[in-house]
N, C-alpha and C positions, 0 to 999 in steps of 0.2 A: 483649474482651481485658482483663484483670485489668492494672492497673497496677502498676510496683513500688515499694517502700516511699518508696526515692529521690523518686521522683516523687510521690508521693501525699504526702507530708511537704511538701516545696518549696508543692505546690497550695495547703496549709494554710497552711502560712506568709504565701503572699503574699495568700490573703482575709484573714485576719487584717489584716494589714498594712493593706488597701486597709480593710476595715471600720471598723480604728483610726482611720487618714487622716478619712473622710465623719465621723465620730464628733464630730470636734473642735471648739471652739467656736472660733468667727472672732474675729480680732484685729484691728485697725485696719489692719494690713499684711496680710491675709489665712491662711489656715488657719496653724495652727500650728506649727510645724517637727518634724519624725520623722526620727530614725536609725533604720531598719530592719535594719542592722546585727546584732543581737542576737536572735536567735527559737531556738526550737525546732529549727525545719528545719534551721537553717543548722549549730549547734552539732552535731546526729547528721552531717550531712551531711560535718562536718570529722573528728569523733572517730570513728565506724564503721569510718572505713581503719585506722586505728592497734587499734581495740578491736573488730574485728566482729561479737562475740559481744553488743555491748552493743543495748538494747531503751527506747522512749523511756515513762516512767512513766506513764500512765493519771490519770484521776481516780479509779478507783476506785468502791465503792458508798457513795453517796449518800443511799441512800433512807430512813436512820435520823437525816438532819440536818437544820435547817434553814437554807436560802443565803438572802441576803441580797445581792443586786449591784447594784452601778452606782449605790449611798447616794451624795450632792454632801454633804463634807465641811468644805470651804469653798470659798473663790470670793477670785477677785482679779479686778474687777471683772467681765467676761464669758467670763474662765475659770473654769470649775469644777473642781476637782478631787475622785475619785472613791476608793471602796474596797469593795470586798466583805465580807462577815461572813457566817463557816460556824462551826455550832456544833451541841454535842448540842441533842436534842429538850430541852425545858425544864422541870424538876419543881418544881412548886409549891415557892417558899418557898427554893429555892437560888439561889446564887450561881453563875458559873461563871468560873475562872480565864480569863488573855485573855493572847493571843501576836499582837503588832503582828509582819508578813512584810513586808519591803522586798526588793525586787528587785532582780538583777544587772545587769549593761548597761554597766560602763565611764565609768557618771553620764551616758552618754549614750544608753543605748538600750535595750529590754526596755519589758514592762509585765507590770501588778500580776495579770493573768490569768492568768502564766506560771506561778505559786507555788499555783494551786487545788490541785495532787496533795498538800503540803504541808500547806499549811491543812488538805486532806480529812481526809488521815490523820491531821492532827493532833485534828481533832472528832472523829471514831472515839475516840478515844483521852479523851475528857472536856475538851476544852480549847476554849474559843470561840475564834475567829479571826477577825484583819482583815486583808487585804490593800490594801496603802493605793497609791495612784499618787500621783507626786512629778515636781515640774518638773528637766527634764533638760536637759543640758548646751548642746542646741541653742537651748533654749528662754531659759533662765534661770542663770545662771554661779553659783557657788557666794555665799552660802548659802543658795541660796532652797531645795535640795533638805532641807535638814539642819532649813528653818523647816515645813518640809511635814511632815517624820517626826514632828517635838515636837508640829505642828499633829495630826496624826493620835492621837499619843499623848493628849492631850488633848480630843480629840471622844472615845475609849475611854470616859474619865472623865466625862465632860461628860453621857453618853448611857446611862453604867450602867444606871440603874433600867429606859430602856424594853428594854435588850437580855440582861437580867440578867447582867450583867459583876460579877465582884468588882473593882473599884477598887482594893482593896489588892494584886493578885495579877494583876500588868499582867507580863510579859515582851517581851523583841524579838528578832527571830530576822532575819540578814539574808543572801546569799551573795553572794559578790563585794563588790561597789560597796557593794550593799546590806548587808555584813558590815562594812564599813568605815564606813557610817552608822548603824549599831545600834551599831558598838562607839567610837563617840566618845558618841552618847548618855549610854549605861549607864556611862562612862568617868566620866562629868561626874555626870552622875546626878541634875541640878538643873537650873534655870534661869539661863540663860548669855546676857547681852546681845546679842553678835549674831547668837544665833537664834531669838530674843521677836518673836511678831506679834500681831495684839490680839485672834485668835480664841480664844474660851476661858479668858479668859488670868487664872480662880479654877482652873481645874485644873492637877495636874502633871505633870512631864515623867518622874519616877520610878518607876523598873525595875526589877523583881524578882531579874531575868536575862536573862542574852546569850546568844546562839546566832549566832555567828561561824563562818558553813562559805564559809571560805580568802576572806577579807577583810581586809585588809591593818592593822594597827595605827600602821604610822606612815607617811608620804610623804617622809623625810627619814633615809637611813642605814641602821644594819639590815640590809642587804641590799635597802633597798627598790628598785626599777623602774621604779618613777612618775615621772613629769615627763621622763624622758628620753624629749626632742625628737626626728626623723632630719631631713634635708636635705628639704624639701616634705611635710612629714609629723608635726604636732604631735600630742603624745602624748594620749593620753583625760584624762588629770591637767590638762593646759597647756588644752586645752581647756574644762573645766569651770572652772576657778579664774579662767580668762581673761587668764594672765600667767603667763610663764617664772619659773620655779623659782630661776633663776639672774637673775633682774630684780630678783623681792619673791618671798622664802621663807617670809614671816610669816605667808599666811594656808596654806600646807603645814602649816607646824608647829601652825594653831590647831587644822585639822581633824586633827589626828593625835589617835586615840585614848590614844596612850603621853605626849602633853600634860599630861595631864587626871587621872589617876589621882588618890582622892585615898580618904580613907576613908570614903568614902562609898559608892563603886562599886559598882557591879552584881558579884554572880558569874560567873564568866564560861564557857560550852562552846566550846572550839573543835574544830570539825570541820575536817580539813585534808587535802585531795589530793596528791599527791607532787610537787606540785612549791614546789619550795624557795624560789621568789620571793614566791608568795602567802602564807608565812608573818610575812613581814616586818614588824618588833616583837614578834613575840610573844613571844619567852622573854622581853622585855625587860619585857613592861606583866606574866607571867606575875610576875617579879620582883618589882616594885611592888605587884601586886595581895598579895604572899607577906608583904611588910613591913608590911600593915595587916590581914594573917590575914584577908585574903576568899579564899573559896574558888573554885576553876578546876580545868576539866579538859581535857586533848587529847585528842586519837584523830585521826591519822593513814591515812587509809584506804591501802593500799599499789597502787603501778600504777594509779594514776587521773588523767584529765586533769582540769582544772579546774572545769570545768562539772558535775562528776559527779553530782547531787541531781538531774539531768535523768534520769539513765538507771538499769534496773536491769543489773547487778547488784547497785550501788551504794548505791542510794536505801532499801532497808531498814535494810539496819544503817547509816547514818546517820541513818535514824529511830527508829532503838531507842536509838541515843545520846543522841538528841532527847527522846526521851518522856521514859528515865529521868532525866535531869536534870531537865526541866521538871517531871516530878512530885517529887522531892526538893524542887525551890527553889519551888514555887507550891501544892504538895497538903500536903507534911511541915511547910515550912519557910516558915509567913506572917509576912509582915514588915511592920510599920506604914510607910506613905509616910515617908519624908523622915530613916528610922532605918540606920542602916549595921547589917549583918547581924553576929550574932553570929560569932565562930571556933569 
């Protein structure tokens, strides 16, 4: 008897999960802590009632690239942490542009596997790719996730010549959680004290461009959503940070990407699903970004829930949003490290 999709999805989700778990390296207090919270499975499983029509995105064909998984990019003493790299086949004597993918989860759950359809199509398309894993909110309270992306950004650099990366033609692309950590990056768009660790620490944290699909811009105002608490039930924000919003709001406001603007910044894409909380800051840093003439674009996809780069119908024309930009800001438009873009 043929199982149904419900079922078959769920099955996936939880190997995954349990394969994640044995995966992990042991810690003095044993295996490492996992919100499972956050998959594949679960996201179809909630959105399907609401959208039925929707279908959960593939990898795709492969067989024109070369993958690279499960690279140890650095280590904090007997953790390792990991990233994948998919990229076209390689021609003598090129360079190939690079899109750092950080993952959604609420800074507390997901992993860097989730983003392969992404990355895939993004190598289709001439662009190398990392998917990088980053310690999450059960694990390690903010900033360790934000030292992990700049860590990651900087193994890119670090590592060019073996993996033929153009270094000057670095991008970040993140959704959700992970949109909220690309776009304080590219926000700052330099080296920022408290989130320097000593891996790497000749290359830089500078970004071409943003790819922001409905990742939040500030944690303070706005409209924003975050940090608000219920009765036995702290928010994913209060959890990661490790303190109420309403105790110490300093370090909301440091990781707010609308912080940080400055002229330096990344240009920015935001891809944004219909709902109106996950926009939060945006026309504001769109603002900012406007008064030092860097360039940004929206697109709104309409009737979509949050999570939508998971499913089609969704997931191309968010990728055609994707490519065209990233080829404007990384094929047309090369920018020396550490130069603010022209207007």
């Amino acid at each position: 008897m043929m199982l149904s999709k419900k079922i078959m999805f769920a099955i996936v989700g939880n190997l995954l999960f349990f394969s994640l778990l044995l995966a992990q390296k042991p810690q003095k207090n044993g295996i490492i802590p996992i919100d499972s919270s956050y998959t594949v499975a679960h996201e179809w499983e909630q959105n399907h009632k609401i959208y039925p029509f929707i279908s959960i995105v593939e990898d795709g064909d492969t067989r024109n690239l070369l993958i690279h998984n499960h690279i140890t990019y650095t280590h904090y003493g007997e953790r390792y942490l990991h990233l994948d790299v998919a990229q076209p086949k390689i021609i003598h004597g090129t360079k190939q542009p690079v899109v750092l993918i950080i993952h959604a989860g609420g800074w507390c759950s997901g992993t860097y596997q989730m983003d392969r359809p992404i990355a895939y199509e993004l190598a289709r398309h001439g662009f190398a790719t990392v998917c990088a894993e980053y310690r999450m909110s059960p694990e390690a309270k903010y900033p360790a996730a934000i030292k992990d992306v700049e860590t990651a950004l900087r193994w890119i650099r670090a590592y060019a010549k073996q993996y033929h990366f153009d270094p000057n033609k670095v991008a970040i692309l993140g959704s959700s959680a992970g949109g909220q950590l690309a776009a304080l990056v590219g926000s700052l768009n330099t080296a920022y004290p408290t989130f320097e660790t000593n891996a790497y620490k000749r290359c830089s944290v500078h970004v071409n461009a943003v790819v922001d699909m409905d990742g939040i811009l500030t944690f303070i105002g706005h409209g924003s959503k975050e940090g608000k608490d219920q009765p036995g039930k702290l928010s994913c924000a209060t959890r990661w940070f490790g303190v109420s919003m309403k105790i110490n709001p300093a370090p909301y406001l440091q990781a707010s990407a609308l912080t940080h603007v400055n002229p330096h910044s990344a240009p920015f894409l935001f891809i944004n699903s219909s709902l109106a909380r996950m926009h939060a800051g945006r026309n504001a840093l769109i603002a900012k970004l406007n008064q030092y003439g860097i360039y940004s674009e929206v697109h709104e996809i309409p009737n979509t829930p949050h999570t939508y780069w998971l499913f089609h119908p969704w997931f191309d024309e968010a990728m055609r949003y994707t490519i065209n930009f990233l080829s404007k800001e990384l094929f047309y438009n090369p920018i020396v490290q550490n130069n603010p873009r022209n207007p």
